[in-house]
C-alpha positions in Angstrom: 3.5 -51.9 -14.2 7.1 -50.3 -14.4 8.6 -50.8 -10.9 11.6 -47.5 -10.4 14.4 -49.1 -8.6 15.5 -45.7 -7.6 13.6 -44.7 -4.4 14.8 -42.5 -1.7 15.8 -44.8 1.3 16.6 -44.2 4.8 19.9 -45.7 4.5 22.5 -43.2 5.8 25.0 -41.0 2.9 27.5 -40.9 5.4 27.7 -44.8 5.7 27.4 -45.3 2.0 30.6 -42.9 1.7 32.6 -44.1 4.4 31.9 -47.8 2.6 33.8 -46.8 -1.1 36.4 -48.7 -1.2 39.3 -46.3 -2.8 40.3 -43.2 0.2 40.7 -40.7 -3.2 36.7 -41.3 -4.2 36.3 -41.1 -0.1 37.6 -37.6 -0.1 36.0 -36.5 -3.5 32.8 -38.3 -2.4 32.8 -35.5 0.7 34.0 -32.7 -1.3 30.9 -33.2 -3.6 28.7 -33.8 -0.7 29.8 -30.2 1.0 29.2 -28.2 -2.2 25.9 -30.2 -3.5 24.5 -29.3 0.2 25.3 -25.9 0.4 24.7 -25.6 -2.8 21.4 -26.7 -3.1 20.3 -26.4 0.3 18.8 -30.0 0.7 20.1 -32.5 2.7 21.8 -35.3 0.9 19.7 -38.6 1.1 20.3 -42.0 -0.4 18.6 -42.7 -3.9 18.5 -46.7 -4.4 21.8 -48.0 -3.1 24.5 -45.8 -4.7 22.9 -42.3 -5.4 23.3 -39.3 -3.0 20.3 -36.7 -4.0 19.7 -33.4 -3.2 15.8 -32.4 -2.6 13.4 -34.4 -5.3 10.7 -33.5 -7.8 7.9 -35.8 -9.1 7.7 -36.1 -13.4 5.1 -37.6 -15.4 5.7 -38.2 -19.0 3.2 -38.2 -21.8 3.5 -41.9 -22.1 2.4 -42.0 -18.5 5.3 -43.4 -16.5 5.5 -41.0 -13.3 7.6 -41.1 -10.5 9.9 -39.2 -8.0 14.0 -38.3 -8.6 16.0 -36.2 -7.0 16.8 -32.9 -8.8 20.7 -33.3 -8.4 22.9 -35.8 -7.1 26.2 -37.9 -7.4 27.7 -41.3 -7.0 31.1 -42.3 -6.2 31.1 -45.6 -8.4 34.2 -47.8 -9.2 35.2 -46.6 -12.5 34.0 -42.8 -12.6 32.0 -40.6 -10.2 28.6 -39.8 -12.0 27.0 -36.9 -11.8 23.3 -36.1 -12.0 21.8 -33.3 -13.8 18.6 -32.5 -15.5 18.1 -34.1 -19.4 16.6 -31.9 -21.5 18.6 -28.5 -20.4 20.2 -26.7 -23.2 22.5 -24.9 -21.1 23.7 -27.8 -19.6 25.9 -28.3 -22.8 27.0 -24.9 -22.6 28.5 -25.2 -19.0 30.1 -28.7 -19.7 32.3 -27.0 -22.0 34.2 -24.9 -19.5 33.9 -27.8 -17.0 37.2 -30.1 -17.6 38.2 -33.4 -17.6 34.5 -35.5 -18.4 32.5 -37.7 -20.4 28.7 -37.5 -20.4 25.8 -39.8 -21.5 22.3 -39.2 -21.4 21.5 -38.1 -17.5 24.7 -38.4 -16.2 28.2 -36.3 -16.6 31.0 -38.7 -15.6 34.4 -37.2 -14.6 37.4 -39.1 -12.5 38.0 -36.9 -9.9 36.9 -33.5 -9.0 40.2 -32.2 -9.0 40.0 -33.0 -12.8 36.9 -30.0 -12.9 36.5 -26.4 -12.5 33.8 -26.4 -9.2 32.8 -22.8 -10.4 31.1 -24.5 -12.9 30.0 -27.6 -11.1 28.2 -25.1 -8.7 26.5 -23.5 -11.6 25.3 -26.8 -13.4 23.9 -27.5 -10.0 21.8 -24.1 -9.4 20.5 -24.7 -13.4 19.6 -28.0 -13.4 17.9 -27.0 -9.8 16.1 -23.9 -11.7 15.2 -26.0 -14.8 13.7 -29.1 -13.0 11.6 -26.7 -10.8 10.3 -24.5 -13.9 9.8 -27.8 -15.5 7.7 -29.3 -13.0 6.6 -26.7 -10.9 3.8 -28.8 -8.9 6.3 -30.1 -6.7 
């Protein structure tokens, strides 16, 4: 059986932040932690050992792999700071393109720093991938 390596832990964010190793991702990792909180309003727990999440929501696919994720969240990694959104939101692609300076792969929207984004729209691709994930799976 497929065993997620992304669990919430008890580990605390604010040690995991205080622990990056550049003071620019510090400061961008607690500007992304004050708007993801009051944007969402869930507090910011540790996903695995790198992801901060904001509340959670189970999925099940049709193939039948299940399991919990957190409906948005961030990472302050070496290279990039990833961003996590819902997959599968049309108007995710529509927000991106007013957002600035990113890349983006399947799950995750990758930008440098946040002064490199507009935060308007960061705040908005939160609440809709928030709204999606709970019309999505509303059981949770």
């Amino acid at each position: 059986m497929y065993e997620l390596k992304t669990k919430e832990t008890d580990s605390s964010v604010i040690e995991f932040i205080e622990n990056v190793d550049s003071p620019k991702k510090r400061e961008d990792a607690y500007k992304l932690l004050d708007i993801f909180t009051e944007t969402t309003g869930y507090e910011a727990r540790m996903w695995g050992p790198s992801i901060i999440g904001f509340g959670s929501y189970h999925y099940k696919y049709e193939s039948g792999h299940e399991g919990d994720a957190p409906l948005v969240g961030f990472s302050p990694r070496k290279a990039k700071i990833s961003l996590y959104f819902a997959t599968g939101d049309t108007k995710r692609e529509e927000l991106l393109k007013d957002f600035g300076k990113h890349t983006s792969g399947k799950a995750c929207v990758y930008i440098n720093k946040v002064a490199d984004i507009d935060i308007d729209v960061l705040i908005e691709l939160i609440k809709q991938s928030v709204s999606f994930l709970k019309k999505t799976y509303p059981n949770n």
